[in-house]
C-alpha positions as CSV (number, residue, x, y, z in Angstrom):
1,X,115.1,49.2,-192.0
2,X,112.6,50.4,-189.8
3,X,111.6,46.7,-188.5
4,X,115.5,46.0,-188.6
5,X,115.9,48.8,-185.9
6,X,113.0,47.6,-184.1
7,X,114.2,44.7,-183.4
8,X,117.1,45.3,-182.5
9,X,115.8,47.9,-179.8
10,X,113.7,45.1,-178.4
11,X,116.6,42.7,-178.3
12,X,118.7,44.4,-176.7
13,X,116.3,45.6,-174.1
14,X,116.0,41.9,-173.6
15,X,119.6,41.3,-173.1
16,X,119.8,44.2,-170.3
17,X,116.9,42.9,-168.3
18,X,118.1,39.5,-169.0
19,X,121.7,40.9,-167.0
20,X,120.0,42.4,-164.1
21,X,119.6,40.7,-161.0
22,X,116.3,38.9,-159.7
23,X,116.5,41.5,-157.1
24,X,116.9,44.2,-159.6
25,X,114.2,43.2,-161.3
26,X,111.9,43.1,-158.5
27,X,113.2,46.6,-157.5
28,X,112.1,47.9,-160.6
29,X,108.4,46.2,-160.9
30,X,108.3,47.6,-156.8
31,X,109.0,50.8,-158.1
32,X,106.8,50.8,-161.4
33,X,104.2,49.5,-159.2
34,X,104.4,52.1,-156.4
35,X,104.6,55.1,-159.2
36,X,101.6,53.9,-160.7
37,X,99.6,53.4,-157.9
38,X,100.4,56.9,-156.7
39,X,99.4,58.4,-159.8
40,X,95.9,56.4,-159.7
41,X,95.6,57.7,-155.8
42,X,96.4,61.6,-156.9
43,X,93.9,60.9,-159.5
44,X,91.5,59.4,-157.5
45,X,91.8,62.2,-154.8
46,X,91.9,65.0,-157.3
47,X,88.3,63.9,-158.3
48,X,87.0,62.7,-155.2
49,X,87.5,66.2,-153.7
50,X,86.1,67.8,-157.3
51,X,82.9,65.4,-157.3
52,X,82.4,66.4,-153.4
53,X,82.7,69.4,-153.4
54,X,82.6,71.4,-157.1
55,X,80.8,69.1,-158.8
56,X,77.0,70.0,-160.1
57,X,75.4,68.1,-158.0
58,X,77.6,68.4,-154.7
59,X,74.8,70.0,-153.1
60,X,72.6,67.9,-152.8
61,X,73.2,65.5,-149.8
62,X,74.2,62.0,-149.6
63,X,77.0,59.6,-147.8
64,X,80.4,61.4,-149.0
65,X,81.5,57.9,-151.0
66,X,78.7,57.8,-153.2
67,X,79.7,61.1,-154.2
68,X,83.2,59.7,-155.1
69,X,82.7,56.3,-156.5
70,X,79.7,54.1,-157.8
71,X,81.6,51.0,-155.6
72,X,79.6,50.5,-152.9
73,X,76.1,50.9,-155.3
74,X,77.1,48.5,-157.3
75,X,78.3,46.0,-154.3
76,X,75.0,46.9,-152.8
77,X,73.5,46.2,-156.2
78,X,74.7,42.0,-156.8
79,X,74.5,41.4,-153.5
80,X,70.8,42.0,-153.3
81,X,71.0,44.9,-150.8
82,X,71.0,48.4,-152.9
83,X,66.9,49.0,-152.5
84,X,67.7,48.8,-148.9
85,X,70.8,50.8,-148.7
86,X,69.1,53.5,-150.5
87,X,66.6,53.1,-148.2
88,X,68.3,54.0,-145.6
89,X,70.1,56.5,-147.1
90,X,66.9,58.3,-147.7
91,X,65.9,57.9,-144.4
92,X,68.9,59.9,-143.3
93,X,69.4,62.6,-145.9
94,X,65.8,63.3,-147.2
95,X,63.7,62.7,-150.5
96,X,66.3,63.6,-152.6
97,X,69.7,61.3,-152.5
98,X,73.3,61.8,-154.1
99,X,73.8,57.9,-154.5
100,X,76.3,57.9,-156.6
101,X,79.0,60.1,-158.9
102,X,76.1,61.5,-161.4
103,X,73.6,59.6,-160.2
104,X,70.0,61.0,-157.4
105,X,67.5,59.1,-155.9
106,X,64.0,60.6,-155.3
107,X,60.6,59.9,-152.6
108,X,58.6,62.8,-153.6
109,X,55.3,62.0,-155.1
110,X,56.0,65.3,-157.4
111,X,59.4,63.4,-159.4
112,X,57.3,60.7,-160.7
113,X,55.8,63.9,-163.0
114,X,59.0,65.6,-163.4
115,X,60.9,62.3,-164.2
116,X,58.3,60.2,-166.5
117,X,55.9,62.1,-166.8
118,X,54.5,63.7,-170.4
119,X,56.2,66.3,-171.9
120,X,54.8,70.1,-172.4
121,X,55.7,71.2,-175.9
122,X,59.5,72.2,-175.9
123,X,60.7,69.7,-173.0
124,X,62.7,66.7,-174.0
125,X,61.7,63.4,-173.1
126,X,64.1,62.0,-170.1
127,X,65.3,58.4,-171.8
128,X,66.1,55.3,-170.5
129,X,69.2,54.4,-168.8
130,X,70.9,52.9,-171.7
131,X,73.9,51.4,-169.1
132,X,70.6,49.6,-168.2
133,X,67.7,49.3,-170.8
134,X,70.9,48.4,-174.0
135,X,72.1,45.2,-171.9
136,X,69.6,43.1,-172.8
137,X,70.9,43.9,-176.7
138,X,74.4,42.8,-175.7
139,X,73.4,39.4,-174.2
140,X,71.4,38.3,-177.2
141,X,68.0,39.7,-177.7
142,X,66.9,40.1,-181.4
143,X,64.5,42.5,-181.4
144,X,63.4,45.5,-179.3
145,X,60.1,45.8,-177.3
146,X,58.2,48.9,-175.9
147,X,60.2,48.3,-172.6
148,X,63.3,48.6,-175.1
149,X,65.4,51.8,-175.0
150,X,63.4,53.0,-178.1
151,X,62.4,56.9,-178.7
152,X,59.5,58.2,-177.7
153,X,57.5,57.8,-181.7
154,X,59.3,53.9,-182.0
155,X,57.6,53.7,-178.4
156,X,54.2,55.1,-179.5
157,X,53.9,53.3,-182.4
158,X,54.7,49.9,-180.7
159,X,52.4,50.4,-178.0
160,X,49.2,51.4,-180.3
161,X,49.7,48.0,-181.7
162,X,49.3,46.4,-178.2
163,X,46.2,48.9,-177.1
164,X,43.4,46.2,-178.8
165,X,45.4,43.3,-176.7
166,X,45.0,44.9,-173.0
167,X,41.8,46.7,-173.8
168,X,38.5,46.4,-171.7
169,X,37.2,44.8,-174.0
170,X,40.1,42.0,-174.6
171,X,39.8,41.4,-170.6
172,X,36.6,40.5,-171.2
173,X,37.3,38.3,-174.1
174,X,39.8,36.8,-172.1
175,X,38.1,36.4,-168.4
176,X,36.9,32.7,-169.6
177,X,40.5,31.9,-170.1
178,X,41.4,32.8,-166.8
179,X,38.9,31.2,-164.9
180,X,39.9,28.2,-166.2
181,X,43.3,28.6,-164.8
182,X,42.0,29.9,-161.5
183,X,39.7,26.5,-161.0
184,X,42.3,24.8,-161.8
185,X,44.3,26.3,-158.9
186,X,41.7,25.6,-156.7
187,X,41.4,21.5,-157.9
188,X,45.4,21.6,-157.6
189,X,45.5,22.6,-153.9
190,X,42.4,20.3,-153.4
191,X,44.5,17.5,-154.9
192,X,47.5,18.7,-153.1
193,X,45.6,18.2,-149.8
194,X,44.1,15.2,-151.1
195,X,46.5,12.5,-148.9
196,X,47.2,15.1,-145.8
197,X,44.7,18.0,-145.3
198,X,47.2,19.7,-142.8
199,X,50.0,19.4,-145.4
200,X,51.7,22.8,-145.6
201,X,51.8,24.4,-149.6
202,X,54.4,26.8,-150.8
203,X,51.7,29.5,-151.9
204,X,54.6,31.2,-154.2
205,X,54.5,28.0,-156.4
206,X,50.9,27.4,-156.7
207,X,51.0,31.2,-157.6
208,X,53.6,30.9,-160.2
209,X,52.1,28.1,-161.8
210,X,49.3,29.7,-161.8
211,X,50.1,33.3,-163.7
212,X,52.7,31.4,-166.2
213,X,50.0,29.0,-167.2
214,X,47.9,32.0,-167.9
215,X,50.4,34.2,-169.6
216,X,51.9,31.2,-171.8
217,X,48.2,30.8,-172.8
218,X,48.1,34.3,-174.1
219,X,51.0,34.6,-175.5
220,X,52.0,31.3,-177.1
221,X,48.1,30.1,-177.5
222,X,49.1,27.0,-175.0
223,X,49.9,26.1,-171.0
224,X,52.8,24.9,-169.7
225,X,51.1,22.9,-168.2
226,X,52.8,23.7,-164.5
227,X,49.5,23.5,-162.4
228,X,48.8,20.2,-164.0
229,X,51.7,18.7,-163.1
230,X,52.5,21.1,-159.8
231,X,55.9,22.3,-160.5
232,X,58.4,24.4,-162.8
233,X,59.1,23.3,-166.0
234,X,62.9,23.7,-166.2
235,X,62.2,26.6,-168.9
236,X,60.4,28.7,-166.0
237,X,63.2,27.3,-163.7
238,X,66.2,29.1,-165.9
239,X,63.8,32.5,-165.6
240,X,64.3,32.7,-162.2
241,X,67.6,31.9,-162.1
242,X,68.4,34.4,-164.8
243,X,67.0,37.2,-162.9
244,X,69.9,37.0,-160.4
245,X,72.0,38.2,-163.3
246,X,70.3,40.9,-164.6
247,X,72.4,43.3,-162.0
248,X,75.8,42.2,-163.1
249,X,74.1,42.9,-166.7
250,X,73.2,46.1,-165.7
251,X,76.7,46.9,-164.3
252,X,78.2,45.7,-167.5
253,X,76.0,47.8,-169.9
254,X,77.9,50.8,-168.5
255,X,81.3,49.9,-170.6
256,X,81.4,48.4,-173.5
257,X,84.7,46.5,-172.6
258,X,83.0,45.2,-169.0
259,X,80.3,44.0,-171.4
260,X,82.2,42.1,-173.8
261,X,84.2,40.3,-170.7
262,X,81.1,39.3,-169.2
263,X,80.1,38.1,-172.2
264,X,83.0,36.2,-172.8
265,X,83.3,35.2,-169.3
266,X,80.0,33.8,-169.4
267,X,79.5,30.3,-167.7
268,X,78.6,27.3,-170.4
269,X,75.7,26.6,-168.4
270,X,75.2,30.4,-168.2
271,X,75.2,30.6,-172.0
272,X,73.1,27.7,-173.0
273,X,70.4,28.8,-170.4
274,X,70.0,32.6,-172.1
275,X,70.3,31.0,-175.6
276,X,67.3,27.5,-174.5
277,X,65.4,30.6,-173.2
278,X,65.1,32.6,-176.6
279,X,65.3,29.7,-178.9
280,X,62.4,28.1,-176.4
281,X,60.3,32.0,-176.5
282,X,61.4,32.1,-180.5
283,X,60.0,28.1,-181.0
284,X,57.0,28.9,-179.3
285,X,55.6,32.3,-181.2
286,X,56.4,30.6,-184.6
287,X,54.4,27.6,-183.3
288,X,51.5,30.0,-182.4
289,X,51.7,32.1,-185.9
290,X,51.4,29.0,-187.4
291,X,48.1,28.4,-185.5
292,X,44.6,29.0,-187.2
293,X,42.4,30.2,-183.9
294,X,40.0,32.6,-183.1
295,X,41.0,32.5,-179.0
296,X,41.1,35.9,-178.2
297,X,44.9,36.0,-177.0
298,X,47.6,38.3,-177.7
299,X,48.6,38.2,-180.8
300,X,44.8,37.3,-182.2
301,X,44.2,39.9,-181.2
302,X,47.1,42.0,-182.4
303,X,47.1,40.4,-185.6
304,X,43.6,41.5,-186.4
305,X,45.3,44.3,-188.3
306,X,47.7,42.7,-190.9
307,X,49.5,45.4,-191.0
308,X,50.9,45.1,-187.2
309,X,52.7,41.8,-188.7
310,X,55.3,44.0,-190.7
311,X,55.4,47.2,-188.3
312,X,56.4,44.8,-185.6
313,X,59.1,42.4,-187.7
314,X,59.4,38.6,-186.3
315,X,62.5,39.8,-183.8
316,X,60.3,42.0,-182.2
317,X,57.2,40.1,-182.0
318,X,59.9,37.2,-180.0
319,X,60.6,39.7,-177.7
320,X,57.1,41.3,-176.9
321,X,56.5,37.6,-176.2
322,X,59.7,37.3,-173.9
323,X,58.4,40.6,-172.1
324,X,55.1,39.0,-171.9
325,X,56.1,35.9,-170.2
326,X,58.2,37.4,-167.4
327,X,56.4,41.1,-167.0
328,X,53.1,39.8,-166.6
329,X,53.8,36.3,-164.2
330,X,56.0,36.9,-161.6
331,X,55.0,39.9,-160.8
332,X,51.8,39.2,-160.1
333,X,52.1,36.1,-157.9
334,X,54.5,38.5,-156.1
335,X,52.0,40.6,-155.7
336,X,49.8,38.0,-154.4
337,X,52.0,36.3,-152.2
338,X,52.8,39.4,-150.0
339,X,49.2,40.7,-149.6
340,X,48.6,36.9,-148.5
341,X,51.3,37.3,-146.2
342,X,50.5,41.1,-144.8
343,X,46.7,40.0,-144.3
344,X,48.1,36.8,-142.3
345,X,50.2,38.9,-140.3
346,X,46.6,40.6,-139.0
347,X,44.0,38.9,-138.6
348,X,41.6,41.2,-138.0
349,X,42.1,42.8,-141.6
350,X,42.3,39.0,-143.0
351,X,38.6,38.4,-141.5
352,X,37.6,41.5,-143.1
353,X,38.6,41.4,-146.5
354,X,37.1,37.1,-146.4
355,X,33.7,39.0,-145.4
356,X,33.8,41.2,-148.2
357,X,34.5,38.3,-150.4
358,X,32.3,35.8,-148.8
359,X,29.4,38.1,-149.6
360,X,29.5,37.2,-153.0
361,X,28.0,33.9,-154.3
362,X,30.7,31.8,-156.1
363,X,29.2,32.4,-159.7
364,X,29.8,35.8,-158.7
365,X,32.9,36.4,-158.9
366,X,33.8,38.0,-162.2
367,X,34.8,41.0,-163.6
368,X,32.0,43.6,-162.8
369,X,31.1,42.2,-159.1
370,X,34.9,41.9,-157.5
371,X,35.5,45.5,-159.3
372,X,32.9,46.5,-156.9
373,X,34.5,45.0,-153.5
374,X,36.5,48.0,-151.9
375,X,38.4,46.4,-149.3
376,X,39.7,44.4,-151.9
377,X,40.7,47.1,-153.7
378,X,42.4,48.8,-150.9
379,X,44.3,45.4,-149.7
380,X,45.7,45.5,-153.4
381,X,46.5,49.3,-153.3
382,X,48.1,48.3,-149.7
383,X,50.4,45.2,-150.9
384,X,51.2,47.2,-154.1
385,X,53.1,50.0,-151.8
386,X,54.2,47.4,-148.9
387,X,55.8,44.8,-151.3
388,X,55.9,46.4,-154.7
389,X,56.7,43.7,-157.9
390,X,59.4,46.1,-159.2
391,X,60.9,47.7,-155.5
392,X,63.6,49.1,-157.6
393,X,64.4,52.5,-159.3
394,X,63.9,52.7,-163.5
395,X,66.7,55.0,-164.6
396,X,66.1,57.8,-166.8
397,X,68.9,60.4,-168.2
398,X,68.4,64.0,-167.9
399,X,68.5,65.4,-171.1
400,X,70.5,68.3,-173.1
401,X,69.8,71.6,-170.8
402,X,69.0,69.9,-167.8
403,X,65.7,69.6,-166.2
404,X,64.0,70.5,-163.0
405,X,63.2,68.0,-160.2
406,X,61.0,68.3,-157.2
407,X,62.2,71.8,-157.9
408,X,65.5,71.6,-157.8
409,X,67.7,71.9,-161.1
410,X,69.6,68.7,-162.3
411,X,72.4,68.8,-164.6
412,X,72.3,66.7,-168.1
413,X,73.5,63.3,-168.1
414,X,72.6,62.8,-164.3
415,X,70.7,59.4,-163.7
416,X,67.9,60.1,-161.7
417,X,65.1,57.6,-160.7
418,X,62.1,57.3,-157.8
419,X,62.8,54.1,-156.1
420,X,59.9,52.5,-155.0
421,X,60.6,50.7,-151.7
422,X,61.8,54.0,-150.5
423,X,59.3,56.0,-152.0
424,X,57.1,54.2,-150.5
425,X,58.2,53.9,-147.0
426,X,58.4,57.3,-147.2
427,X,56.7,59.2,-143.9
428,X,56.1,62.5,-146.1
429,X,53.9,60.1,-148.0
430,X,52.1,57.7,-146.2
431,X,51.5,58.2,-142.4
432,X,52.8,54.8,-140.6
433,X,54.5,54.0,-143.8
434,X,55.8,50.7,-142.0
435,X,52.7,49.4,-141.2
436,X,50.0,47.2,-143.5
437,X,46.6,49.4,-143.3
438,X,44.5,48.9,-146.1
439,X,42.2,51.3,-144.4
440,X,44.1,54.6,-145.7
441,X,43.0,53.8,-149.3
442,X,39.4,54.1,-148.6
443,X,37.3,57.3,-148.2
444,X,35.5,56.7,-144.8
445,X,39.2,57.0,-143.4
446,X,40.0,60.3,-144.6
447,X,40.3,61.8,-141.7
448,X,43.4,60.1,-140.4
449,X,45.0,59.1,-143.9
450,X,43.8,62.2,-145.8
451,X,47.1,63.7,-145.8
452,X,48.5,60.2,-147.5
453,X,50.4,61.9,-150.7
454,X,48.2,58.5,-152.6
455,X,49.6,59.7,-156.2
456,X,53.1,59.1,-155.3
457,X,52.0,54.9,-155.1
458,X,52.7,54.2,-159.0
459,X,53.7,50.1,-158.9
460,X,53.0,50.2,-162.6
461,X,55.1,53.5,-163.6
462,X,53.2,56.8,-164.8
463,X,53.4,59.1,-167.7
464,X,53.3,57.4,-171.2
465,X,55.2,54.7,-170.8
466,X,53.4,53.2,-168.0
467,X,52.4,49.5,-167.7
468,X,49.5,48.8,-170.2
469,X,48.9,45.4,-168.9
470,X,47.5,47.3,-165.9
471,X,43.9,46.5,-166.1
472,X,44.8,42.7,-166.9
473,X,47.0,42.3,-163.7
474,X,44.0,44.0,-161.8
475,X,42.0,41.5,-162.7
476,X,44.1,38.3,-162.9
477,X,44.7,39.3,-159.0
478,X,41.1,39.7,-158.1
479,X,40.2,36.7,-159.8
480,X,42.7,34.7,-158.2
481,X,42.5,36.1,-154.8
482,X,38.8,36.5,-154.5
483,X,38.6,32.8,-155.2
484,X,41.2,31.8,-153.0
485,X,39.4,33.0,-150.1
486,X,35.9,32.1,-151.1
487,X,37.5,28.2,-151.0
488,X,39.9,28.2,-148.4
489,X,40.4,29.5,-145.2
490,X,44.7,30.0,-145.2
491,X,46.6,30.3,-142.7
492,X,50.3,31.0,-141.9
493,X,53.2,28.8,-141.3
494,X,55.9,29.3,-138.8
495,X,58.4,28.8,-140.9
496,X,57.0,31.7,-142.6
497,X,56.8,34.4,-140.2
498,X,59.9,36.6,-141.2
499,X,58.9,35.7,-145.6
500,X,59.5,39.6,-146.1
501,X,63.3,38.9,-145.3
502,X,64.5,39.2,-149.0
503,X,67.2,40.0,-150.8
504,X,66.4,42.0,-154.3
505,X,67.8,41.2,-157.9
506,X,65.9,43.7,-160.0
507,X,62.6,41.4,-158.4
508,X,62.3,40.2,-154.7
509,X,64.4,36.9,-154.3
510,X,60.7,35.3,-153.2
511,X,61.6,32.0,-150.4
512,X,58.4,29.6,-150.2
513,X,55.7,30.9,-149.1
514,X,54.1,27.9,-146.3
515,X,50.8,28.0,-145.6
516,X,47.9,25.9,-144.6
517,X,44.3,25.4,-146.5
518,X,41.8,24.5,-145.1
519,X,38.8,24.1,-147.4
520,X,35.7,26.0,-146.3
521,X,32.5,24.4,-145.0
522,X,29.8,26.0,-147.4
């Protein structure tokens, strides 16, 4: 009886819209239309004037919108444009920014503690953003890593089982490995030049090339063989092109709803690419478990307790290797291109730092010697807070209770996050913050760059969840850069001269990097 009624509620519903006029009709939709709209704009108001003004966090400053709507962050964000909008957002309002409904941005050297930093007994751990650290689980990962949204013991655990693999004395057991890549840079640009000696090469290539060839090594136990064959393999090609997503990801992780339709909406060629990228990372660590060798890469020398096997689980091991392969290669060619640039840009600091080098016989250029070179240490220091890796912000939540923050009180749930560009072109922090001077990271300068606030420059995050592969990047850069200049003198391309004009999609949207070797006359 009940479905009897029904239906004939519904037909006859039908018959009376069927009888209305087309101009009835379109009345009524008109009408519908407007009412709803007006409810959505009281709405909207209502809390616009609440989040403003009453809100928890209304006093802290910040453009009125962001207080209203997370709109123009996330426009700012997928266009490539938020790390710059914050920028100058903090430029305007301080080192602390409203960017968004429940969201602050800080400068101070003093939030990287406060934010990420350890915990006194009592204080809870501020977690990861899981709007943004959970989407990588929605688009098909199988496993978690220690870059995973994991608590703080799943995070400890993981990471002792990776402390052998980036220890002292693994980079050592590895430097061998990596100056066989490194030569081979140097015979690939000799090659290169090998029918036109003034032929301009895109540096960020032979630099990519470079750190995947040496990452893939230690991590899958083989190259990719890009700096034999001088270009990207289309796997490393869909990398790059993946990045570009990873905002609209992050957007997405925020609803579960936005998720699924992004999923859903995926392109094909979308799809395939993130399902060739796991299934090529997944191929490759079963190829190298199945491997009997004592090279002294990753997982040799993870796997040198059995038990790390089971703690980790195959999922997880697939996407410590995924990490691996995009964590610890284009990042530091990144690194590498834009100190090359910077030290172009000056010539005077570029002769410098090739006299430092240059001091050093060929053979000795290793671990213990180019630890030793200062210069180079500051040029790294320098590039690190001009043209960090990651220029972003990493999200963390405030936790239950609420925390304090550069000594103001923060509200639970609130998103806060140093950003790293800004943070770094702070003035509070580094006097000229605009300007490339490797000379404020070493002590003889003290007097004029004492006052730098040097602990708020933390390209490789703080606290205990900080970037173990720290001491490996170190070196990898040294190597590579130290024996860049000992064979080359480089020089600078017009087409070049504004390379710092990027766009950023989590990374720096790098354009190729033209320059000119010329090799040196020992």
């Amino acid at each position: 009886m009940a479905s009897n009624g029904a239906g004939v509620f519904y037909s006859s519903a039908f018959f009376q819209i069927r009888d209305l006029g087309a101009a009835e009709i379109v009345r009524r939709i008109a009408l519908f239309s407007a009412y709803s709209f007006s409810l959505f704009l009281v709405f909207f108001t209502i809390r616009a004037i609440y989040n403003i003004w009453f809100h928890p966090l209304s006093k802290y400053p910040g453009p009125w919108y962001a207080a209203t709507t997370n709109l123009v962050y996330y426009i700012a964000d997928i266009t490539g444009y938020r790390e710059r909008w914050i920028l100058r957002q903090h430029q305007k309002y301080g080192e602390v920014v409203r960017t968004g409904p429940i969201r602050l941005s800080y400068t101070s050297a003093s939030a990287w503690k406060d934010i990420v930093g350890h915990r006194s007994a009592g204080k809870l751990e501020m977690l990861k953003d899981p709007w943004l650290y959970d989407a990588g689980q929605a688009f098909g990962a199988d496993g978690v890593s220690m870059i995973s949204n994991v608590d703080s013991e799943t995070h400890g655990k993981m990471r002792k089982i990776f402390t052998n693999a980036f220890s002292d004395r693994a980079l050592r057991e590895q430097e061998p490995l990596l100056l066989k890549y490194v030569d081979k840079l140097i015979r690939r640009i000799h090659t290169d030049l090998s029918g036109d000696p003034n032929r301009p090469l895109d540096l960020v290539l032979l630099l990519n090339c470079t750190t995947f060839d040496i990452m893939a090594d230690l991590t899958f136990g083989e190259s990719l063989g890009m700096l034999d064959n001088g270009k990207y393999t289309p796997w490393v090609a869909r990398i790059f092109d993946t990045i570009k997503y990873a905002a609209i990801f992050g957007i997405a992780g925020r609803w579960v709803w936005l998720r699924n339709l992004v999923r859903a909406t995926l392109p094909a060629s979308m799809r395939k690419s993130l399902e060739e990228h796991r299934g090529y990372v997944n191929e490759r660590v079963e190829r190298r478990m199945a491997k009997d060798t004592d090279q002294p890469d990753i997982w040799n020398l993870v796997l040198r307790n059995p038990e790390n096997v089971k703690l980790l689980g195959r999922g997880s091991m697939n996407e410590h290797a995924n990490l691996f392969m995009v964590a610890g290669t284009e990042t530091t060619a990144t690194l590498l291109s834009g100190l090359t640039y910077f030290l172009l840009k000056k010539p005077s600091t570029y002769e410098k730092i090739v006299a430092e080098v240059r001091s050093l016989p060929e053979d000795g250029l290793h671990i213990d010697s180019l630890r030793q070179l200062p210069y180079l240490q500051a040029c790294f220091e320098e590039a690190l807070r001009m043209y960090p890796p990651v220029p972003m912000g990493m999200p963390r939540v405030v936790p239950p209770g609420g925390a304090a923050i550069s000594g103001g009180f923060v509200p639970e749930g609130t998103r806060v996050a140093v950003h790293q560009l800004s943070c770094y072109r702070n003035e509070k922090n580094f006097k000229n913050a605009f300007e490339f001077i490797p000379e404020r990271w070493l002590p003889e300068y003290a007097d004029e760059y004492g006052s730098d606030r040097k602990e708020a420059l933390q390209p490789f995050s703080y606290g205990p969840r900080n970037c173990m592969g720290k001491n490996l990047a170190y070196h990898e850069m040294r190597l590579i850069f130290a024996k860049l200049l000992w064979n080359f003198d480089i020089e600078l391309c017009p087409e070049s001269d504004n390379w710092t004009d990027q766009r950023i999609f989590t990374l720096w949207e790098k354009h190729p990097l033209m320059v000119k070797f010329k090799p040196r006359k020992v």
